[in-house]
C-alpha positions as CSV (number, residue, x, y, z in Angstrom):
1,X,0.7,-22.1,19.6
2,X,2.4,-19.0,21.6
3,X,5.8,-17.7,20.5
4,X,9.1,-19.5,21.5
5,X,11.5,-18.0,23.5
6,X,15.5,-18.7,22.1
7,X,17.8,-19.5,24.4
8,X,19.9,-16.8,23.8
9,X,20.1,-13.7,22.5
10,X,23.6,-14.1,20.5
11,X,22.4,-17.1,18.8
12,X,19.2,-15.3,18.0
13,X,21.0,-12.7,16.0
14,X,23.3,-15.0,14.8
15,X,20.3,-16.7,13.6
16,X,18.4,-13.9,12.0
17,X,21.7,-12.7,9.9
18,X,21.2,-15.8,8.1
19,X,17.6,-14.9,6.7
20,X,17.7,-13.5,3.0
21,X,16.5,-10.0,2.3
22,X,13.0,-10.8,1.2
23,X,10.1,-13.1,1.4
24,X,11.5,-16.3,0.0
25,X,9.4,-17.7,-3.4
26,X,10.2,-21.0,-1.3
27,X,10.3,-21.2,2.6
28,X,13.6,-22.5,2.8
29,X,14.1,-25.5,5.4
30,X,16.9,-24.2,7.5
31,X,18.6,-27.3,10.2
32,X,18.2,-26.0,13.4
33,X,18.7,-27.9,16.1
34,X,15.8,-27.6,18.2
35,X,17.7,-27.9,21.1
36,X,18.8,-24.4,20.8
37,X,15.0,-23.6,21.2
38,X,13.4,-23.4,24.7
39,X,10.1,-24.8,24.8
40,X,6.7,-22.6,24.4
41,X,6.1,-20.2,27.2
42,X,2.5,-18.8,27.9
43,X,1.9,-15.7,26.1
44,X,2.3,-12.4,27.8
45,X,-0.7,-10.1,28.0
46,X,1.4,-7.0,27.6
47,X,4.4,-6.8,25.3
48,X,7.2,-5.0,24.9
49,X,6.0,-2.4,21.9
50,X,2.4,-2.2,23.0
51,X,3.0,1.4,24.5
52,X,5.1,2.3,21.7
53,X,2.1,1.1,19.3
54,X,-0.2,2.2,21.0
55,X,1.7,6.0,21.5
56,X,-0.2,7.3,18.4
57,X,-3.6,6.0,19.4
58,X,-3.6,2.7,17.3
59,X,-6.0,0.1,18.5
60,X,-6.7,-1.9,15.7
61,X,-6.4,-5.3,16.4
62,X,-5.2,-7.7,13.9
63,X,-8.7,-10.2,15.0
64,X,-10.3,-7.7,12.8
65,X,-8.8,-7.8,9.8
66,X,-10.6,-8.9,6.5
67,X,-7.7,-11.2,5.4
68,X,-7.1,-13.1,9.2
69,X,-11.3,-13.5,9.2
70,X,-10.6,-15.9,6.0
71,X,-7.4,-18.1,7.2
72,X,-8.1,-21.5,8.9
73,X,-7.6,-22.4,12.5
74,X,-4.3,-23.7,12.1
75,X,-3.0,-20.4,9.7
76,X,-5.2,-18.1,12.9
77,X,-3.0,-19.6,14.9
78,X,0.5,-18.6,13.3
79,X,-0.7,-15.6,12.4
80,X,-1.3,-14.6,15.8
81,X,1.6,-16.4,16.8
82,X,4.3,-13.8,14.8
83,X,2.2,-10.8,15.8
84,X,2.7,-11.7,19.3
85,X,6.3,-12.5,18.6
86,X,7.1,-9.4,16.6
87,X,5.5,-7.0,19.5
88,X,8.1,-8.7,21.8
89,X,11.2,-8.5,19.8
90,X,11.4,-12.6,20.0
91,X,12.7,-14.4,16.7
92,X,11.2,-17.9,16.8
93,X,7.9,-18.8,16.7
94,X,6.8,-22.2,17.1
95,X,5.0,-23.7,13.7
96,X,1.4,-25.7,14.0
97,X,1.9,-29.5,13.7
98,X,0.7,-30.2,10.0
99,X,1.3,-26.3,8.8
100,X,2.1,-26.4,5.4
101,X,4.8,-24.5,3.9
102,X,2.5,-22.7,1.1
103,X,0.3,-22.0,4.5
104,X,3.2,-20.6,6.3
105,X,4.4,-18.6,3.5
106,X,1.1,-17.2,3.5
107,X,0.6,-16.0,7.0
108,X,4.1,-14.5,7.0
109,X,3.2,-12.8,3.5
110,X,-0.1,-11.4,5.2
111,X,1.1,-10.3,8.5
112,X,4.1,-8.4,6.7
113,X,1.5,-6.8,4.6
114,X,-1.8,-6.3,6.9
115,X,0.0,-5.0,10.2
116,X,1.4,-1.7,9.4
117,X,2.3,-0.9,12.9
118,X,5.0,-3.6,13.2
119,X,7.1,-1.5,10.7
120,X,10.4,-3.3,12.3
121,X,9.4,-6.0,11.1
122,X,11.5,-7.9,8.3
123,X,10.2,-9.2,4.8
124,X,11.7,-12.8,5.1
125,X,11.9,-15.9,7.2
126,X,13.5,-19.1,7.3
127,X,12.2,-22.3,9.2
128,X,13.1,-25.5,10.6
129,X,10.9,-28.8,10.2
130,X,9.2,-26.8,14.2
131,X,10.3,-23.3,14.0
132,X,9.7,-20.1,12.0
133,X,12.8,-17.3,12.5
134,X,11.7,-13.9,11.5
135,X,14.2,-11.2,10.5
136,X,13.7,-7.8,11.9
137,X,15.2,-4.4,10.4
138,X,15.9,-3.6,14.0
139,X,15.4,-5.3,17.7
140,X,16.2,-2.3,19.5
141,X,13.5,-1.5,21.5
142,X,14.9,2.4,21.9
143,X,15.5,2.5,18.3
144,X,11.9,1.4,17.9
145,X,10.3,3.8,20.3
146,X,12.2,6.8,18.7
147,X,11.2,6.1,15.3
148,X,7.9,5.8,16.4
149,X,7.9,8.8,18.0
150,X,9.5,10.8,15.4
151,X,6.5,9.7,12.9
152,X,3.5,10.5,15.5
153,X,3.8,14.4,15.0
154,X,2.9,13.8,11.6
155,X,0.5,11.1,12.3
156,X,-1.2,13.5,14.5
157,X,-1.0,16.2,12.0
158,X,-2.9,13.9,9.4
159,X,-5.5,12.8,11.7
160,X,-6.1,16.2,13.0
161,X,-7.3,16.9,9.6
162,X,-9.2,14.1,9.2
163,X,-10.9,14.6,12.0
164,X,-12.8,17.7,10.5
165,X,-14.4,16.0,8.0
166,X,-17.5,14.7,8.2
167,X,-17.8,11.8,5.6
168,X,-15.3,8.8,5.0
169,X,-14.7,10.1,0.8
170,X,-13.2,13.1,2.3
171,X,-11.7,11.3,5.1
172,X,-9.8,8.9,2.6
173,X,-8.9,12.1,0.6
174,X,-7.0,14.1,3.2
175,X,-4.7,10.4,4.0
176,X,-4.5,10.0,0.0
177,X,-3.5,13.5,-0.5
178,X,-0.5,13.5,2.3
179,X,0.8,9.9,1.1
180,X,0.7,11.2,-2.5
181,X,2.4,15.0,-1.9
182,X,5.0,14.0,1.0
183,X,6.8,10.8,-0.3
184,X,8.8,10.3,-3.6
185,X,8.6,7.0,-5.4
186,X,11.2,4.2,-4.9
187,X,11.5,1.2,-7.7
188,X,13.8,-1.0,-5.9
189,X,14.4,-2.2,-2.2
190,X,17.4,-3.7,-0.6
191,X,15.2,-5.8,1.6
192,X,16.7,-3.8,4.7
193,X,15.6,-0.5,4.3
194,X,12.2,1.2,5.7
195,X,10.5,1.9,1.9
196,X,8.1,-0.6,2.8
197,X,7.1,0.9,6.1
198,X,5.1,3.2,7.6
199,X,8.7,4.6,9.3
200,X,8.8,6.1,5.4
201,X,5.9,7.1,4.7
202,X,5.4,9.3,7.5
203,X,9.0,10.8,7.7
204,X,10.4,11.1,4.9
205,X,13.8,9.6,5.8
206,X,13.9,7.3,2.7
207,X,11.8,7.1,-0.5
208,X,8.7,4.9,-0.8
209,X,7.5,1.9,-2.6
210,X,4.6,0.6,-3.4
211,X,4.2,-1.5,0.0
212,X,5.2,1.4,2.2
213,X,1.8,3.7,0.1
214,X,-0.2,1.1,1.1
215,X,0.9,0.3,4.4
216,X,0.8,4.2,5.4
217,X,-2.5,4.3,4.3
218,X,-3.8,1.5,5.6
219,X,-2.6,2.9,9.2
220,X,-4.4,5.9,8.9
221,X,-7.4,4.2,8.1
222,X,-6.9,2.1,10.9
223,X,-7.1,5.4,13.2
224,X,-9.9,7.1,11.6
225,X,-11.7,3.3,11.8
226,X,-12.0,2.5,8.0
227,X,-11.7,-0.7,6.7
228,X,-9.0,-1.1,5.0
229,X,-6.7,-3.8,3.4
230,X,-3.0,-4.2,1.4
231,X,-3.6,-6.6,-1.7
232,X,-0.5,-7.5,-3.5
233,X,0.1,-8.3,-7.5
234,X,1.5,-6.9,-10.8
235,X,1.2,-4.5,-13.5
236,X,1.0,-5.1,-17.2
237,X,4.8,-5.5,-17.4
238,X,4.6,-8.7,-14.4
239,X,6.8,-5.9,-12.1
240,X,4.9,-6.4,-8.0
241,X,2.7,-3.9,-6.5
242,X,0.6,-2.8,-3.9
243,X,-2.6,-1.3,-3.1
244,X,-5.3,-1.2,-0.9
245,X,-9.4,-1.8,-0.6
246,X,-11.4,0.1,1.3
247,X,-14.9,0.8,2.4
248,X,-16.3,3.8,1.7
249,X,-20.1,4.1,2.2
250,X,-22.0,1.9,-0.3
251,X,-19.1,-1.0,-1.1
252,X,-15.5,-1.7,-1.1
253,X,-13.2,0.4,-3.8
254,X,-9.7,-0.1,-4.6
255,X,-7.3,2.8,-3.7
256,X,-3.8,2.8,-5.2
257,X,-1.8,5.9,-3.6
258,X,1.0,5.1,-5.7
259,X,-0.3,5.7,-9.2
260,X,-1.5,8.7,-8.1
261,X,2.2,9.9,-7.3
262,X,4.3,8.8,-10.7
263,X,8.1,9.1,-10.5
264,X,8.4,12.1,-12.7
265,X,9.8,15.8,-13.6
266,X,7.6,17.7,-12.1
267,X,8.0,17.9,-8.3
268,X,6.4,17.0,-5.3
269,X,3.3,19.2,-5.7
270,X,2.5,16.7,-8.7
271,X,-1.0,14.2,-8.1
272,X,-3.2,12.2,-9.9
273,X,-6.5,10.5,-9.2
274,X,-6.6,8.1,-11.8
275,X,-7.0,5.2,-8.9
276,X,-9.1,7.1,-6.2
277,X,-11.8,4.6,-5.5
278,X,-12.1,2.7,-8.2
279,X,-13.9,-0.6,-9.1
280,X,-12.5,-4.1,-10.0
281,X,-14.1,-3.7,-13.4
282,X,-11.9,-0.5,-14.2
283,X,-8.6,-2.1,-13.6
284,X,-8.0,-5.9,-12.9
285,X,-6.4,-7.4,-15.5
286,X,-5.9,-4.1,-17.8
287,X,-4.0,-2.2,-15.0
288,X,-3.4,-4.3,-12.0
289,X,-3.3,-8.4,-12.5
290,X,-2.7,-11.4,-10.1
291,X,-4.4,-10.2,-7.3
292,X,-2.8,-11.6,-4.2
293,X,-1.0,-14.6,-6.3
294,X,2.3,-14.7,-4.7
295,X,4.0,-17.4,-7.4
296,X,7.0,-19.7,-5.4
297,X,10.2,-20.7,-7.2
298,X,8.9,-24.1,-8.3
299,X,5.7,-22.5,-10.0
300,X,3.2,-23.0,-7.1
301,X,0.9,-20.3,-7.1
302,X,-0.2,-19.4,-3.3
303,X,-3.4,-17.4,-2.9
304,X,-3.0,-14.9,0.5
305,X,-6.8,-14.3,0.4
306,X,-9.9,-13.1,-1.8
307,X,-10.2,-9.6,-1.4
308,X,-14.2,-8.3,-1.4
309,X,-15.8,-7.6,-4.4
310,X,-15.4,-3.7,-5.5
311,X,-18.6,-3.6,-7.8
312,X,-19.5,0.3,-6.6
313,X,-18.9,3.7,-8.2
314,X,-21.0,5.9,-6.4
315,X,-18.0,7.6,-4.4
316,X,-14.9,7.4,-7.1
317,X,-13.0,10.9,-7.4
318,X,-14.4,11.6,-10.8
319,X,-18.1,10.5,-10.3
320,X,-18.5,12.0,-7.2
321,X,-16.7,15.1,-8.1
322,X,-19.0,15.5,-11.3
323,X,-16.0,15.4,-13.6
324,X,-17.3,12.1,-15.0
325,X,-18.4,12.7,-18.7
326,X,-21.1,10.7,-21.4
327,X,-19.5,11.7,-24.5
328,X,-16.5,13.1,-26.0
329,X,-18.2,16.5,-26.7
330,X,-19.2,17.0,-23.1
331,X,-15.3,15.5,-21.7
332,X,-13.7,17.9,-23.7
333,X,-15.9,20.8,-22.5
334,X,-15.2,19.4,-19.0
335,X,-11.7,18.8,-19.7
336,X,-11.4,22.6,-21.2
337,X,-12.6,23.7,-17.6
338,X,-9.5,21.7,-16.1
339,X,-7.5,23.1,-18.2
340,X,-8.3,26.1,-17.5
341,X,-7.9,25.7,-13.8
342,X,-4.5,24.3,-13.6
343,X,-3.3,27.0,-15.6
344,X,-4.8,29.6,-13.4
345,X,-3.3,27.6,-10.5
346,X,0.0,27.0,-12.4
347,X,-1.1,23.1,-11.8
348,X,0.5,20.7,-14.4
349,X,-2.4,18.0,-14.3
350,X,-6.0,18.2,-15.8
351,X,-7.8,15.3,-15.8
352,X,-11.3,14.0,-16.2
353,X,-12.8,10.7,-17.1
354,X,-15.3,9.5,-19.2
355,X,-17.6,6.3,-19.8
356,X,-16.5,5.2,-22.9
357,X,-13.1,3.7,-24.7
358,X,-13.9,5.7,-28.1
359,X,-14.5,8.6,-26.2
360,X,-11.4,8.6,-24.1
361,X,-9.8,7.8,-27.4
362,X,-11.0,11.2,-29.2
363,X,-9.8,12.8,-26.3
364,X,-6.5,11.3,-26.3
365,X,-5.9,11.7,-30.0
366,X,-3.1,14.1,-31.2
367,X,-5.7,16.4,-33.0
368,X,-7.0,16.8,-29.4
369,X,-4.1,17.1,-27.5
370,X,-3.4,20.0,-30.0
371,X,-6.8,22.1,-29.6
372,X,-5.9,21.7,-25.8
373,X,-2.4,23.0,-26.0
374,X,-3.6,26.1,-28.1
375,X,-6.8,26.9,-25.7
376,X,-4.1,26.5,-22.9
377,X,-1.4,28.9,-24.5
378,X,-4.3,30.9,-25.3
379,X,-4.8,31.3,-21.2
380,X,-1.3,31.6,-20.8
381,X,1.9,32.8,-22.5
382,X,4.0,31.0,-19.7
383,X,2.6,27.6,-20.9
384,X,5.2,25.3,-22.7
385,X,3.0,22.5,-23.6
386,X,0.1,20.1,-23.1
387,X,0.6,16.6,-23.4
388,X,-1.8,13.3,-22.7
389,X,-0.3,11.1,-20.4
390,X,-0.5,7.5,-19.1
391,X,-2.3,6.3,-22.0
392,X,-0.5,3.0,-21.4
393,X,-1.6,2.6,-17.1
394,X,-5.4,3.8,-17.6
395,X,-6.9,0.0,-19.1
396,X,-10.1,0.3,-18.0
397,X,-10.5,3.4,-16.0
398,X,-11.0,5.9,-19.0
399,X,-9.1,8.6,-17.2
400,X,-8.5,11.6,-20.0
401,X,-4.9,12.8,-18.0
402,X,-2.9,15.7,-19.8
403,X,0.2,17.3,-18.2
404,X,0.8,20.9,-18.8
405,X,4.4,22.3,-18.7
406,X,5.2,26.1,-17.7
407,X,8.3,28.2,-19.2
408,X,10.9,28.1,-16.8
């Protein structure tokens, strides 16, 4: 079906002030009277945002993503529906006859999460027994156009970077590295703020969550052409999160920007890469749970989509970068190098992984966080200390992390 056009723009507004702040557990059935909608018009070919868009050179095209490829016909069709609706400002979409509302909460949920570029676009809805309304943080088309212009020198920055590399690992590195160093961590959103946006990520103007890490990377990897996608679910403690899968040479990897950029003392030069292209076996259910569940207020459990199989570990951070270790003789030899590194560098992570849980145990233990604080004071007199970190994040990923502190 194409988007609806409202019969005006007052009652549009008036409309959309009525949405809550977020993605409803349930997709409330708001009376509207249809007669304050106009009926279906053809769909335009060009709309409104498409030169703002497409002002950074974005092309991706939302046909292409991994998550639309596994909706049905009938959720294809909304989808494509509130992406046409969102690039021309418009605030009712028309639903498909027989559109479920677990279906429609669904294809909202995805195209909120899998189109980056439509970073004006709300996190909540409300429908009508016909109709979908979609909030929007702003429907100013100049307001639009200026924060996308005041993200593309950045953008442009990034890409120009990326654009010297040569292999996809580094590629994913330099986007990781500019997510994880320029943007500060965010718990909580107020539903109306850009934390979950690109319009964050890239300028700095508000502090991120977990969305907005994934989102900005996702948009990069949409530039450089990577496949990439945001998958939604929990940590140990039930709290939401978001990440991303990508492919990367031999298989899809998960990718979590935002553990490698914990909210912490120790400033913005501060990175981790705990979660750099990791495999499903290192993390789901001992790290990240629920992947894509989105659970409604009346306990139904709504599956977005399957995200592919991450079975490879050819190209994670510590494999590739021969800082993955057999034993706990050889990762604290290894570990010892990093050490020494950071201090020389005035770093305050070291961190290595190794293949086994009794190993990273040994190397977690407080008999070995004191050899390493000695060997590193030994290096140093301006060390303070050298403590293991994250013990209660790594599950499955066996990532030795130690944080060393400097005098002041």
């Amino acid at each position: 079906m194409k988007s609806a056009k409202i019969t005006s723009v007052a009652l549009a507004l008036a409309i959309a002030a009525t949405i809550p702040a977020s993605i409803p557990a349930t997709a409330a059935d708001t009376t509207v009277s249809t007669a304050t909608v106009a009926a279906s018009t053809a769909a335009a070919t060009t709309y409104k945002t498409d030169s703002i868009i497409k002002s950074s050179g974005y092309k991706t095209v939302y046909t292409s993503r991994y998550a639309y490829k596994t909706l049905s016909s009938k959720e294809k069709t909304l989808y494509k529906s509130i992406v046409a609706a969102v690039k021309d400002l418009e605030p009712v979409v028309e639903l498909p006859s027989g559109i479920t509302d677990n279906q429609v909460m669904k294809v909202y949920s995805l195209v909120f999460n899998e189109e980056p570029q439509l970073f004006w676009m709300g996190s909540s809805y409300t429908t009508s027994s016909n109709y979908l309304f979609i909030r929007y943080k702003t429907n100013d088309l100049e307001e639009i156009e200026k924060m996308q212009t005041a993200m593309n020198k950045q953008i442009s920055s990034v890409m120009a970077k990326a654009k010297k590399c040569s292999s996809t690992f580094n590629k994913l590195k330099v986007f990781y590295d500019y997510i994880v160093l320029n943007n500060d961590f965010l718990l909580e959103d107020n539903g109306d703020s850009y934390n979950s946006t690109i319009y964050a990520g890239f300028t700095k103007k508000e502090t991120l969550q977990c969305a907005g890490y994934a989102k900005t990377m996702q948009y990069l990897c949409d530039l450089a052409g990577i496949e990439c996608m945001v998958v939604t679910g929990t940590n140990k403690s039930g709290e939401s999160h978001a990440w991303t899968v990508v492919k990367c040479g031999d298989g899809y990897y998960n990718l979590d920007p935002t553990w490698g950029d914990p909210k912490n003392s120790f400033g913005s030069s501060y990175i981790s890469y705990m979660f750099f292209l990791v495999p499903d076996s290192w993390i789901k259910n001992s790290s990240h749970f629920n992947t894509n569940i989105v659970t409604r207020a009346n306990g139904t459990k709504v599956k977005l989509f399957t995200p592919p199989s991450c079975t490879k570990t050819k190209y994670n951070y510590f494999i590739k970068n021969g800082l993955n270790y057999s034993s706990a003789s050889k990762g604290y030899t290894g570990l010892k190098a990093q050490v020494k590194k950071a201090v020389a560098a005035k770093s305050n992570v070291a961190e290595i992984r190794v293949s086994s849980k009794s190993a990273y145990d040994t190397l977690t233990s407080s008999s070995y966080q004191s050899k390493l604080q000695s060997y590193a004071k030994s290096l140093s007199s301006n060390v303070s200390s050298v403590k293991v970190q994250y013990k209660s994040v790594t599950g499955g990923s066996y990532v030795v992390h130690y944080d060393i502190t400097y005098k002041k």
